[in-house]
C-alpha positions as a Markdown table, in Angstrom:
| # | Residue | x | y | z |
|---|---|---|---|---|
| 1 | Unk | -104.8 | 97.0 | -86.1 |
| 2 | Unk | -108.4 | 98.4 | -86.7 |
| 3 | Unk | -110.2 | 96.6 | -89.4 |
| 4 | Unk | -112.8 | 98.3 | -90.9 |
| 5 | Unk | -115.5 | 97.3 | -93.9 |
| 6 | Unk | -115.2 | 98.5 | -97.3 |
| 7 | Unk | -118.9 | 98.3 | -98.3 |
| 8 | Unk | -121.8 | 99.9 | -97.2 |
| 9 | Unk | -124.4 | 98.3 | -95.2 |
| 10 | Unk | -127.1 | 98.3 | -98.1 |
| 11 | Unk | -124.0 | 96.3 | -100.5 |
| 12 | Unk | -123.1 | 93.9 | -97.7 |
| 13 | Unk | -126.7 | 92.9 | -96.9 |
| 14 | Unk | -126.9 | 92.0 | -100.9 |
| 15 | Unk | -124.0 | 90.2 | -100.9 |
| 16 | Unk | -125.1 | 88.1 | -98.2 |
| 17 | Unk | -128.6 | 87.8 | -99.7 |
| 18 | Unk | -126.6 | 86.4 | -103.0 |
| 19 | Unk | -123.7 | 84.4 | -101.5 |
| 20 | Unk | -124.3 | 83.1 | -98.2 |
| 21 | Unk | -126.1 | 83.1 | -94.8 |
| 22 | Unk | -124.2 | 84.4 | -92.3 |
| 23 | Unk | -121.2 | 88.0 | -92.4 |
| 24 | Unk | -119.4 | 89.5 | -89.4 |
| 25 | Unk | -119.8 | 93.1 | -90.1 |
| 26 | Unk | -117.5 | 95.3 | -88.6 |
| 27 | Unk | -119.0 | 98.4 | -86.7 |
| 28 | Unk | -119.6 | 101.2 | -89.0 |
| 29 | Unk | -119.8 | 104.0 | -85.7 |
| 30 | Unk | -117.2 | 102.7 | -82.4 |
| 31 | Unk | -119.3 | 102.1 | -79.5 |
| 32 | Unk | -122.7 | 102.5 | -81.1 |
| 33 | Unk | -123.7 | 99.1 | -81.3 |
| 34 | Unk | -127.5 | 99.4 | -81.0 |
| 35 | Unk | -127.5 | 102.5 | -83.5 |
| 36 | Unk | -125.5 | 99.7 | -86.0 |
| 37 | Unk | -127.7 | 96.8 | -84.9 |
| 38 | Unk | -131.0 | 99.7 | -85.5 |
| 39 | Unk | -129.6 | 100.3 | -89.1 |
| 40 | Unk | -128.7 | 97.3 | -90.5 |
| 41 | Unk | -131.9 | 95.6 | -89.7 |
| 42 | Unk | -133.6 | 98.6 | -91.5 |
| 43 | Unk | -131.0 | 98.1 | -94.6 |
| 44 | Unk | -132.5 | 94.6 | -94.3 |
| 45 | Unk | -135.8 | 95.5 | -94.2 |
| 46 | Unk | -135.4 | 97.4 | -97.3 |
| 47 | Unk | -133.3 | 94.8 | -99.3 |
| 48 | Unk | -136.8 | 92.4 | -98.7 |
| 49 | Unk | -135.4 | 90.3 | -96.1 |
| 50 | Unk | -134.9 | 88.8 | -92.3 |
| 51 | Unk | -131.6 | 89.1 | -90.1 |
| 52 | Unk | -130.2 | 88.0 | -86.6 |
| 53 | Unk | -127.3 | 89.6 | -84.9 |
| 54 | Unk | -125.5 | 88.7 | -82.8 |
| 55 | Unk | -122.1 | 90.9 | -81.4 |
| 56 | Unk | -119.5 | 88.5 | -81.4 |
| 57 | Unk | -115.3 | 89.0 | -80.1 |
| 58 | Unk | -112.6 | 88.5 | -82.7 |
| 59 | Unk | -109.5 | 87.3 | -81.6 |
| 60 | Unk | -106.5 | 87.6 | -83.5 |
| 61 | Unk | -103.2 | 86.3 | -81.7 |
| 62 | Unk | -101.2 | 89.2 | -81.0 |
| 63 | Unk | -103.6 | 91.7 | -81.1 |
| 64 | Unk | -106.2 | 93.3 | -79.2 |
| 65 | Unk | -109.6 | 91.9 | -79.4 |
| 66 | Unk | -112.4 | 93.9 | -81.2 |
| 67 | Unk | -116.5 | 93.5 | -81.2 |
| 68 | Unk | -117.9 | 92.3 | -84.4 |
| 69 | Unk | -121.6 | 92.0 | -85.5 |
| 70 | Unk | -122.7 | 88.5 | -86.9 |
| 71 | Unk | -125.3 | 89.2 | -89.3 |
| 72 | Unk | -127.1 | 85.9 | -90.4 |
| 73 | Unk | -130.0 | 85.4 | -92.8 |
| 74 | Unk | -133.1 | 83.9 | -91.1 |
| 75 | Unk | -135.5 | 82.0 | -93.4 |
């Protein structure tokens, strides 16, 4: 099963800066992790403020393993 996100990267960052401190974001492009990593920190940039990511492995039992960015806000 290939989850994907349902917001864009600008509406994600703003519902992080709202609601919490830390999303797993799941890549927008396959593969292009420093091209997603590039753009969200921009998006983040532009919403006014600071993120960390981290790729991170999501393991679901019974099916395969897929990379995952873990966006946190930094203070």
């Amino acid at each position: 099963m290939k989850y994907r996100n349902y917001n864009t990267r600008t509406e994600a960052l703003r519902q992080l800066k709202e609601l919490g401190e830390c999303i797993l974001l799941f890549p927008y492009n396959e593969g292009a992790f420093q091209q997603e990593s590039t753009s969200i920190k921009a998006a983040s940039i532009r919403q006014g403020m600071k993120v960390e990511l981290k790729s991170a492995l999501l393991v679901v039992e019974g099916e395969l393993p897929q990379r995952v960015l873990r966006v946190k806000k930094v203070a």
